[in-house]
C-alpha positions as CSV (number, residue, x, y, z in Angstrom):
1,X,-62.1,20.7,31.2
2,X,-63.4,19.1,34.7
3,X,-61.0,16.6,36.0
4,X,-60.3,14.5,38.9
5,X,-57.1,13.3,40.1
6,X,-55.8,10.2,41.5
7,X,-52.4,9.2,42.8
8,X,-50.8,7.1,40.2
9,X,-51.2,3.6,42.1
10,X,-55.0,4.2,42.4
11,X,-54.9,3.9,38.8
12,X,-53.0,1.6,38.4
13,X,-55.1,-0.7,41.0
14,X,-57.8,0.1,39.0
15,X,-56.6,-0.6,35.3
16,X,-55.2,-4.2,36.4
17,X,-58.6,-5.2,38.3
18,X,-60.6,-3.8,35.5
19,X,-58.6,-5.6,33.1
20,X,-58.6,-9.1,35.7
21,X,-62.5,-8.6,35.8
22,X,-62.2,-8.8,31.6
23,X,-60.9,-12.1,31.8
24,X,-57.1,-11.4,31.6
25,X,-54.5,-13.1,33.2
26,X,-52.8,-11.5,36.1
27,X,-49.5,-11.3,34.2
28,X,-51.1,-9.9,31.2
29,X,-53.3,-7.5,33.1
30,X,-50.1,-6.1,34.9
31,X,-48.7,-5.5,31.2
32,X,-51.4,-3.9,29.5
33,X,-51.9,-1.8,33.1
34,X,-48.1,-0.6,32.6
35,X,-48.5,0.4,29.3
36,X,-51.7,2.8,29.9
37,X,-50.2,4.1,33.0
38,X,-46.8,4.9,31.5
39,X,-49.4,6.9,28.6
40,X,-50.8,8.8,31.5
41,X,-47.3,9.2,33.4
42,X,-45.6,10.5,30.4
43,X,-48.9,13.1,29.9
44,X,-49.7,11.3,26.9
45,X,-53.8,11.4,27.9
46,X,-54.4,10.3,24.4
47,X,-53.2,6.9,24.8
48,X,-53.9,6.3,28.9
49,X,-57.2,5.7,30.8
50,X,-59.0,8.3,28.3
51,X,-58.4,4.8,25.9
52,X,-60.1,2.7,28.9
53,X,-63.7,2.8,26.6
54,X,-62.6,2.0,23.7
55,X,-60.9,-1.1,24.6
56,X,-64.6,-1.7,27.1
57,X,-66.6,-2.0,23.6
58,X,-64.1,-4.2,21.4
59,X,-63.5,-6.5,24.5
60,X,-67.3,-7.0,24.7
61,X,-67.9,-7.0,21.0
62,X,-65.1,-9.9,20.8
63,X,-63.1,-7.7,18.2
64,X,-60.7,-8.4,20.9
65,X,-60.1,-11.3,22.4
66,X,-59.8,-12.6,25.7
67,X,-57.5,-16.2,26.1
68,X,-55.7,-16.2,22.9
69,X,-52.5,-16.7,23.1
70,X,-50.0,-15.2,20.1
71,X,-48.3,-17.9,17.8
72,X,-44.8,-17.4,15.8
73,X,-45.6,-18.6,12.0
74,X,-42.6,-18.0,10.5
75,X,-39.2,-17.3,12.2
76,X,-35.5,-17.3,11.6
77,X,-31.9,-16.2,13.8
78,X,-33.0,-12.3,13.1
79,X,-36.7,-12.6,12.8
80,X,-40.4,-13.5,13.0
81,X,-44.0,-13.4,12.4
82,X,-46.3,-12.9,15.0
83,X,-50.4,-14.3,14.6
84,X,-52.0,-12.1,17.1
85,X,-55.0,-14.4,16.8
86,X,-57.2,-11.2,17.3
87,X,-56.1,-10.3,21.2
88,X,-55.1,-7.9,23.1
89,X,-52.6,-5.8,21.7
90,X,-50.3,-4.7,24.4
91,X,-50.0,-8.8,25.2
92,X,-49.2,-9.2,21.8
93,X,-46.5,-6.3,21.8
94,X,-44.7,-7.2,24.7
95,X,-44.5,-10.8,23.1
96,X,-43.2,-9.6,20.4
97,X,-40.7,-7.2,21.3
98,X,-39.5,-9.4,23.8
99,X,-38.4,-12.1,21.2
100,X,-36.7,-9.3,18.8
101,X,-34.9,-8.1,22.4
102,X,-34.0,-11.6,23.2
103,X,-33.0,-12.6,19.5
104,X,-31.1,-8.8,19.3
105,X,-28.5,-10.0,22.6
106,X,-28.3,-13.1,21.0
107,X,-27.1,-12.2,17.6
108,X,-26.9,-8.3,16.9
109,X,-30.4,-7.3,15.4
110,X,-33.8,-8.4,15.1
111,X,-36.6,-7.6,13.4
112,X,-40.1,-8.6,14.8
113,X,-43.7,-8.5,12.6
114,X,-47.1,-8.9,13.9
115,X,-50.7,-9.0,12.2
116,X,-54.2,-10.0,13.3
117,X,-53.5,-7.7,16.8
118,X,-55.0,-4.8,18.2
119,X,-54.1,-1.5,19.5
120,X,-51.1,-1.9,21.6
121,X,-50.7,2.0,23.0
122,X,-48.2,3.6,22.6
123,X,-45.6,2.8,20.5
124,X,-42.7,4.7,22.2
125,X,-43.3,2.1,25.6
126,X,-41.7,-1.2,23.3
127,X,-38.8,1.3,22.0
128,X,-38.0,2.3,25.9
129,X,-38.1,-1.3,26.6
130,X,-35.0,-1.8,24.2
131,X,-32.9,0.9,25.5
132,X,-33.5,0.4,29.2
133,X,-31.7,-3.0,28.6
134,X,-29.2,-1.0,27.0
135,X,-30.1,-2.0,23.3
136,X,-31.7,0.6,21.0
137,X,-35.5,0.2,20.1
138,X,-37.7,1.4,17.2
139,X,-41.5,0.3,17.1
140,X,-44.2,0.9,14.9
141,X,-48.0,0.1,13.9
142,X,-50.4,0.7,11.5
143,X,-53.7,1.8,12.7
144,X,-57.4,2.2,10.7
145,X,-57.4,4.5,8.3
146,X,-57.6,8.2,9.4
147,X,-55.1,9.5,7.7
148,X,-56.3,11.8,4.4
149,X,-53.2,11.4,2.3
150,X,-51.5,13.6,0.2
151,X,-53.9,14.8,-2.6
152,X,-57.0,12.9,-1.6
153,X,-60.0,13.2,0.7
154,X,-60.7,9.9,1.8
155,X,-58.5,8.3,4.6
156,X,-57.0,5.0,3.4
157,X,-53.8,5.1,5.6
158,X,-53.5,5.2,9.2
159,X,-52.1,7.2,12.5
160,X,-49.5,5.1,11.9
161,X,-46.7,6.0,15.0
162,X,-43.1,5.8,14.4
163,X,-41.3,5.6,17.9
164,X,-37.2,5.2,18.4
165,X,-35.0,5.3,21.5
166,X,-31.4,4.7,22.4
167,X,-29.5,5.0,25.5
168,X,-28.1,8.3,26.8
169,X,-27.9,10.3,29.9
170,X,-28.9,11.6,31.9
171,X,-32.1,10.5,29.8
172,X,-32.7,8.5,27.2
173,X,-33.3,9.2,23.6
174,X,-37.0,9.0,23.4
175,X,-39.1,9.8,20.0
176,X,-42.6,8.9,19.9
177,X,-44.8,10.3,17.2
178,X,-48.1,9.7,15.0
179,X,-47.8,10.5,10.9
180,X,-50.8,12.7,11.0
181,X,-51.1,15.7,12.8
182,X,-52.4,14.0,15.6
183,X,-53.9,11.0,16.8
184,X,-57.3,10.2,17.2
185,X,-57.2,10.0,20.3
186,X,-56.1,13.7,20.5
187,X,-59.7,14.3,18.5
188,X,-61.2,12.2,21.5
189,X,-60.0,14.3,24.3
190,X,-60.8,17.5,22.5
191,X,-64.6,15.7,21.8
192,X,-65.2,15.1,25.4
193,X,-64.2,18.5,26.4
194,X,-66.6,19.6,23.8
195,X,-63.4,21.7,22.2
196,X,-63.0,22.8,18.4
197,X,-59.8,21.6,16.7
198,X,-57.3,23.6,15.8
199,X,-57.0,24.6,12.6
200,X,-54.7,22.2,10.3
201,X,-55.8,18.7,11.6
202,X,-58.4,17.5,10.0
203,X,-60.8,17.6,7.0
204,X,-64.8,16.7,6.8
205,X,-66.2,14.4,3.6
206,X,-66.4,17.1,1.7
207,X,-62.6,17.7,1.6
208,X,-62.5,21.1,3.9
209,X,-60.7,21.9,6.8
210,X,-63.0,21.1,10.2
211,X,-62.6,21.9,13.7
212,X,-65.5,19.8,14.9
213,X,-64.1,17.2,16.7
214,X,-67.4,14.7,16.8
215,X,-67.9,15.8,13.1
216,X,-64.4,14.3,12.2
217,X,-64.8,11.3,14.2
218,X,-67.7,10.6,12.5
219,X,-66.2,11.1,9.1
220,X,-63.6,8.1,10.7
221,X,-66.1,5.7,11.4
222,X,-68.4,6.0,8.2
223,X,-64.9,5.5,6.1
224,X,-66.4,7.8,3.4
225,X,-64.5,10.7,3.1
226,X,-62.8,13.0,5.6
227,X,-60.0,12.5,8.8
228,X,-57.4,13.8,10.3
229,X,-54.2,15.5,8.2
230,X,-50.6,13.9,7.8
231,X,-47.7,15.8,9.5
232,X,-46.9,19.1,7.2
233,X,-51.1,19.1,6.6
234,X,-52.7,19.1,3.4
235,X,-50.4,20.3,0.9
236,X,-47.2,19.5,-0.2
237,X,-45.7,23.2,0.0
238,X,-46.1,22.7,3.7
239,X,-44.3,19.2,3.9
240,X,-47.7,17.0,3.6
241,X,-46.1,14.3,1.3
242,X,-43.1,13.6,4.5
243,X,-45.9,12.8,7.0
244,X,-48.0,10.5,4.4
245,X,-44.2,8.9,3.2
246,X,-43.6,8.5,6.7
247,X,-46.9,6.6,7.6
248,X,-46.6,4.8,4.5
249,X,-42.8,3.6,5.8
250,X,-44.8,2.0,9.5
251,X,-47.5,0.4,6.9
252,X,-44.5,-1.4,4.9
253,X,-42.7,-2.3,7.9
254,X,-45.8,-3.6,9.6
255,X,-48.9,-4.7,7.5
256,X,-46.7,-5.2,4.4
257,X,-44.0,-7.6,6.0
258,X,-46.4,-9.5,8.0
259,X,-48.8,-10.3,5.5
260,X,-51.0,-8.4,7.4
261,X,-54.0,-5.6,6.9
262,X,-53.2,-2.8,5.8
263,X,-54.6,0.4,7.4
264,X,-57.6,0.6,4.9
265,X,-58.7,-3.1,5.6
266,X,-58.2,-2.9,9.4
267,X,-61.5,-4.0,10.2
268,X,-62.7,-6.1,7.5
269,X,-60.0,-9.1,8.3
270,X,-62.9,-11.9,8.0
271,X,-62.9,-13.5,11.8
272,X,-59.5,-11.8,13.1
273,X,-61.1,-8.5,15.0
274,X,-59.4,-5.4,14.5
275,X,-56.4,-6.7,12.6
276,X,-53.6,-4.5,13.5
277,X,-50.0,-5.0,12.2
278,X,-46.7,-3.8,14.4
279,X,-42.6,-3.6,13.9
280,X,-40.2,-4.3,16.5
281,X,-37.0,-3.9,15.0
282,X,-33.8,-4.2,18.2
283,X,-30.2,-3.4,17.9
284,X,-27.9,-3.8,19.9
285,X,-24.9,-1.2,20.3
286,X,-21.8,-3.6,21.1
287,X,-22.1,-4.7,16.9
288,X,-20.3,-1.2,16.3
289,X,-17.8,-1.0,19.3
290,X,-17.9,-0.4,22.6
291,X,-21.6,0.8,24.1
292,X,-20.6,3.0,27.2
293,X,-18.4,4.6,24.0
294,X,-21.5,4.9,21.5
295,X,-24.2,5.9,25.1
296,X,-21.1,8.7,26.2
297,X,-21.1,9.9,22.2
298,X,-24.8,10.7,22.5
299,X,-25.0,12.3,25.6
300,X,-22.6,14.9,24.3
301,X,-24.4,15.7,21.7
302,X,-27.8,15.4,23.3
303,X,-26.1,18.3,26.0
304,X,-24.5,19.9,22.7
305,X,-28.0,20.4,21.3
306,X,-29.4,21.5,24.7
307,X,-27.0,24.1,24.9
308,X,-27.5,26.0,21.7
309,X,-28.1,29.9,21.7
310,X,-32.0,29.7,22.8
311,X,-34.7,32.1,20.6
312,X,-35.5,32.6,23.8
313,X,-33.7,33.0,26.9
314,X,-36.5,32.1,29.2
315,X,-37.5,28.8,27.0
316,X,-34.9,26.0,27.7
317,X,-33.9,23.7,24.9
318,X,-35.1,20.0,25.2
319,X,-34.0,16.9,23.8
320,X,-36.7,14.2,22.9
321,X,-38.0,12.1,26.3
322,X,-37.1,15.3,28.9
323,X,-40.7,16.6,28.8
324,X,-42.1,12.9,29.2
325,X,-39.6,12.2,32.1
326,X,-40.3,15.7,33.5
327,X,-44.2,14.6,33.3
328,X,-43.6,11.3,35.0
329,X,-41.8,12.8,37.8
330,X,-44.6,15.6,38.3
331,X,-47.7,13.2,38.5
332,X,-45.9,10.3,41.0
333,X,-45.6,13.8,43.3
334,X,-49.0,15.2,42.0
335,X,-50.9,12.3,40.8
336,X,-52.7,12.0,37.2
337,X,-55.8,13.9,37.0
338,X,-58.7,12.5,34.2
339,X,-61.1,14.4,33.2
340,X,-64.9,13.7,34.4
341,X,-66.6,12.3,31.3
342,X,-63.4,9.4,31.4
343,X,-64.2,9.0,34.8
344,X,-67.9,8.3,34.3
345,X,-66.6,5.8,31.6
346,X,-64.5,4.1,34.4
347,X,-67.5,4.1,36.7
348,X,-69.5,1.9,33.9
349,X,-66.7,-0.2,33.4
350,X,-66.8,-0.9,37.3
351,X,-70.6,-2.0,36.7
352,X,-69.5,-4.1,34.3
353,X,-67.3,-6.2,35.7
354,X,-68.2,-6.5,39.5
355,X,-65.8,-3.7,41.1
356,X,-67.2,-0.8,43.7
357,X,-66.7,2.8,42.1
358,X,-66.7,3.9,45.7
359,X,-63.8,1.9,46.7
360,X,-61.7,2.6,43.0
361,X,-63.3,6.0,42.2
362,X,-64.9,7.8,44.9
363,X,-67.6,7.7,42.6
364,X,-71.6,6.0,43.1
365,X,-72.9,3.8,40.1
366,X,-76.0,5.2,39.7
């Protein structure tokens, strides 16, 4: 795949003026920017720039919405629910999991619930949020369906990401997955590079495995039939029914406590956009003893774990968040490189909203 690369703060220049030109505040365009660079920082393309299109059309189509502002509707010492009203979803997110921190140092735990959002990135950026203020973090969403459960064809559930960290050294704890095999934004990247899938990650209407990447995403936006597999793929010999329970446990922690959509009414939420559910659930250490105590415990066993016999001697053993902090600290030496077709994407956003691809890019708009 073609790609260009640009040193992290060009990116990041351009992601906060594209987002100004959309209309957002300069505080929330610095916190969506954040969130899509830590994606491409952490080598998670998926979720970073590569998403930059996406969130072009829904802005424009008003799915998501610009100058809304999200309103608490029910809350208590622990806990609240969040009206997203329908905008941006990172906004949304750090709103949220900003209370359930704040409510968390205040009283132990929180839990947090949002509906009527949008897609907030990735999940594992509100988890780090908790444990770099020393607390530990677990965050979660429901998506559109994609998901072909257990036993059917047809995707009701979503992606649905399950993300958890907790502080350790000399890295955090950092877990960060989807409940299918992969996201779709994994069938996005391997669409524009004109790729086949592997085998094991998706099916077609007909109910068959499919490595056509455009064929699957088509299957996604027609909702009839097809999608992408649950972790342990399609049958339950292989572990399918833990990745659909495991989606299943973000869509009752999300969509089911907020009142929300669930995954296979994401977009028909009459007037409310998208209508994406989240989970911020905080704890903080000190309600079991002594946190250096509890952060110290970890670490050993995060270095126990690291030091097991290897399969192989050449392939070190890494804990969950090494390879992501090992990827940040490559591209602010190296710089993130995006492939071409996201980059032509970027130039038409420029277009758009007033900036100079020349100046941002390198790049004319013809």
């Amino acid at each position: 795949m073609e790609t260009k690369t640009f040193t992290v703060e060009q990116v990041r220049r351009f992601v906060n003026d594209a987002f100004r030109g959309f209309g957002f505040t300069d505080e929330e365009a610095a916190k969506i920017t954040d969130v899509l660079v830590t994606a491409d920082l952490y080598g998670i393309r998926s979720h970073g720039t590569q998403r930059l299109v996406r969130y072009h059309k829904q802005i424009r189509s008003e799915s998501i919405k610009v100058g809304v502002q999200p309103e608490i509707v029910f809350e208590t010492p622990v806990s609240a629910v969040i009206d997203g009203h329908s905008g941006m979803g990172q906004v949304i997110a750090c709103f949220a999991n900003q209370l359930a921190i704040e409510k968390a140092k205040r009283v132990g735990m929180a839990f947090v619930t949002v509906r009527n959002s949008n897609h907030f990135g990735i999940a594992g950026y509100y988890a780090k949020q908790a444990s770099d203020e020393g607390l530990i973090g677990i965050a979660t969403t429901n998506s559109e369906s994609i998901m072909v459960h257990t036993g059917s064809k047809k995707a009701v559930l979503g992606s649905n990401p399950i993300a958890f960290s907790m502080p350790a050294d000399p890295v955090p704890f950092w877990f960060d997955a989807a409940t299918t095999v992969v996201p779709r934004g994994r069938i996005e990247v391997y669409n524009k590079a004109g790729k086949p899938l592997p085998e094991g990650w998706a099916i077609d209407d007909t109910g068959k495995e499919c490595t056509d990447a455009a064929k699957v995403l088509s299957c996604i936006s027609a909702h009839q039939g097809g999608g992408i597999l649950p972790v342990g793929g399609s049958r339950e010999e292989s572990g399918s029914h833990k990745g659909y329970g495991f989606s299943m446990i973000a869509e009752l922690l999300s969509s089911i406590t907020s009142g929300g959509a669930t995954s296979n009414h994401h977009k028909r939420v009459a007037g409310a956009g998208a209508g994406s559910c989240h989970a911020f659930i905080v704890i903080d250490p000190k309600i079991f003893g002594d946190p250096e105590e509890i952060r110290a415990h970890l670490s050993e066993f995060l270095q126990e774990l690291r030091d097991a016999d290897r399969a192989d001697p050449d392939v070190p053993i890494l804990t969950h968040g090494e390879k992501e902090a090992a990827s940040m600290e490559k591209r602010l030496k190296e710089g993130i490189a995006i492939d071409r077709k996201t980059v032509s994407e970027m130039v038409d956003i420029c277009k758009d909203v007033g900036l100079d691809s020349m100046e941002y890019l390198g790049e004319p708009a013809e």
